[in-house]
N, C-alpha and C positions, 0 to 999 in steps of 0.2 A: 859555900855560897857561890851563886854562877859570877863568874865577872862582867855579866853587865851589870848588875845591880851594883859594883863596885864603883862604876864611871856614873859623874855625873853626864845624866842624858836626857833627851825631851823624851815626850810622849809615842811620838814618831819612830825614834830609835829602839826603845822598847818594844814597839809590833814588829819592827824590821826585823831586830836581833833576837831576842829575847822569845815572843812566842810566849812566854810564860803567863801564871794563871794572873800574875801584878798587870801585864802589860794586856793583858783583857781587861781587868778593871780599870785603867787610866786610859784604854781607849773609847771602854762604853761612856765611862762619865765624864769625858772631857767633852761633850755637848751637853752637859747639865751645866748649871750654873749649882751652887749649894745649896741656894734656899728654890731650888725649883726642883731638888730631889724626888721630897714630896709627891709630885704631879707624876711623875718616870713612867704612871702606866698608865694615864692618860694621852690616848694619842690626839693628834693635833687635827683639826682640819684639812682639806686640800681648800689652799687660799680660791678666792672666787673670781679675785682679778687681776694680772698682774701689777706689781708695784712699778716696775722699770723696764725698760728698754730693752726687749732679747738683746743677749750679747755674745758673739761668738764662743765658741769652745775650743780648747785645742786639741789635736787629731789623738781619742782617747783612745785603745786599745785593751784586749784581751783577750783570754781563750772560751772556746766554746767545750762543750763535753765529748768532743771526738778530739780537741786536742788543738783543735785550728785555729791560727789566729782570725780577729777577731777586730772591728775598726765601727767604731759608734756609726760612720758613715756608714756603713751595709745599711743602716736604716733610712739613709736619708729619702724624703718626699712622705716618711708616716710617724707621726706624731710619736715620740718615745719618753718614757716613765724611766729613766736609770737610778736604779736603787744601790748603794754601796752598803752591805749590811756585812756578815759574820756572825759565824755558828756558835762562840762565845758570847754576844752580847743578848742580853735580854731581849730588851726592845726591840731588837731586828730578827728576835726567835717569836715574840709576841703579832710582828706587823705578819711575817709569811705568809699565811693562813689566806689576811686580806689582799694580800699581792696576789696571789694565789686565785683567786676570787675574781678579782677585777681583769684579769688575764683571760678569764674563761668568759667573763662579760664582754670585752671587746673584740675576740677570736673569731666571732661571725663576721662584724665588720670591715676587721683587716684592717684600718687604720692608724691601729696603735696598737705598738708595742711593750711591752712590758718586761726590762732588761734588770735582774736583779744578779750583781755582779758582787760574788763572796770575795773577801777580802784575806781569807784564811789562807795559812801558810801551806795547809793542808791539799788545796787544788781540788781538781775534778772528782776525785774517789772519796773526799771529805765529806762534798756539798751534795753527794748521792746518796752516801750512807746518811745524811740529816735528812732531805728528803724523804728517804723510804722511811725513818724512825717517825715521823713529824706528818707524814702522810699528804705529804706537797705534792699536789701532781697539776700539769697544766702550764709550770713555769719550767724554761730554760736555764740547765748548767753551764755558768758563765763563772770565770774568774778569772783574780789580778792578783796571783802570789805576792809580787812583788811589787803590792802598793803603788804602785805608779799613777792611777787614776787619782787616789785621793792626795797624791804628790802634788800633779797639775792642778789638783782644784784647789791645794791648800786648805785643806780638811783634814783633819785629824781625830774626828768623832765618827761613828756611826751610829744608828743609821743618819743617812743621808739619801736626800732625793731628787734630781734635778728634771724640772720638766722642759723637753725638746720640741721646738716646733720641727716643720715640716723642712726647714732647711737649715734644720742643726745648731741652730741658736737657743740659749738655755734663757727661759720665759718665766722660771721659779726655781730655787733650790728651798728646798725644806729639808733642817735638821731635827732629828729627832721622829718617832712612828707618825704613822697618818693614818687616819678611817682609808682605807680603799675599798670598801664593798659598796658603799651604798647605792642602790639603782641610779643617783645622779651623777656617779664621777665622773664618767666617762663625758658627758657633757657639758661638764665647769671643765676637763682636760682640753677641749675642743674649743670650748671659748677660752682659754687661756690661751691657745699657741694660735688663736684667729685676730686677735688683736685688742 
C-alpha cells in the first residue's frame, strides 16, 4: 500500500502526492455535494448576471505548450474564461468539447479568451495526447503541475471556472461543467465582465 494512503491527508494532499486513481475520485467529487451526485452530468448554466463585486485575483501563473511561463496577466484588456479541469475527471472530459466550441466562436472577435488550464501531474505531453485522443482542436496547452492556481483560489474540486474582466478581476467562478456552446455565451460573457 503506497504511503500516502497510510497518513491521514486532505484532498489536496492526495493530487499533490499521490496522483493515484483515490485522489482523482476525491478530487472530481469534492465539488459535488452527495445528494447532487445525481445531477454530475447535468452541466450548469453560465450565470446571466453577476452576483458580486469583481474582485481582484492573485498573479496566477503557468505553462504554456512550448514550455513557457505563463501569467493570467498576458491576457489582460480581453475578457478571459480560465477553466481548471483534468484528464481524470469526468466532468471536465465531458465540458472540452464545449470549451472547445466557444473558443472557435469568439476567435474571430478576439476579445476573449479561453484559457483551460490542466491540472494534471502529467504536463504538456498529457494534455496533447487527450487532445489528439478526444479530438480537441481550437484550445491552448496550458498547465499547473503543481496545483498552485487552485492553491490560490482555495479550490479543491474541478472543474472550475472563473470569469475575467478586462482588468483581471474575477466577475464569476463557477464550480462544476457549463453549457459553453450555445450561439449566446459569448454575449452573457460580455455583459458579465461590463457591469
Amino acid at each position: 500500500m503506497p504511503q500516502i494512503l497510510s497518513k491521514t491527508v486532505g484532498r489536496r494532499a492526495l493530487l499533490v502526492d499521490g496522483g493515484t486513481l483515490l485522489a482523482a475520485w476525491a478530487g472530481c467529487n469534492s465539488i459535488l455535494a452527495p445528494s447532487a451526485r445525481a445531477q454530475e452530468a447535468v452541466p450548469a448554466d453560465l450565470p446571466s448576471r453577476r452576483t458580486a463585486a469583481p474582485r481582484p485575483l492573485p498573479d496566477l501563473g503557468f505553462v504554456d505548450g512550448s514550455g513557457a511561463a505563463r501569467h493570467l496577466a498576458d491576457w489582460h484588456g480581453r475578457i478571459v474564461v480560465l477553466n481548471l479541469w483534468a484528464t481524470w475527471c469526468q466532468p471536465c472530459v465531458a465540458e472540452m468539447p464545449a470549451l472547445a466550441a466557444l473558443a472557435r466562436q469568439v476567435a474571430p472577435a478576439g476579445d476573449i479568451a479561453v484559457l483551460p488550464v490542466s491540472i494534471d501531474h502529467g504536463g504538456v505531453d498529457l494534455v496533447r495526447r487527450f487532445y489528439r485522443t478526444h479530438a480537441i482542436e481550437g484550445l491552448p496547452v496550458l498547465c499547473d503541475p503543481d496545483m498552485r492556481i487552485p492553491t490560490a483560489l482555495r479550490e479543491e474540486g474541478v472543474p472550475v471556472t472563473l470569469v475575467i474582466d478586462r482588468a483581471g478581476r474575477e466577475v464569476a467562478r463557477i464550480v462544476g461543467p457549463v453549457r459553453w456552446d450555445p450561439a449566446t455565451t459569448a454575449a452573457r460573457l460580455r455583459s458579465l465582465t461590463n457591469g
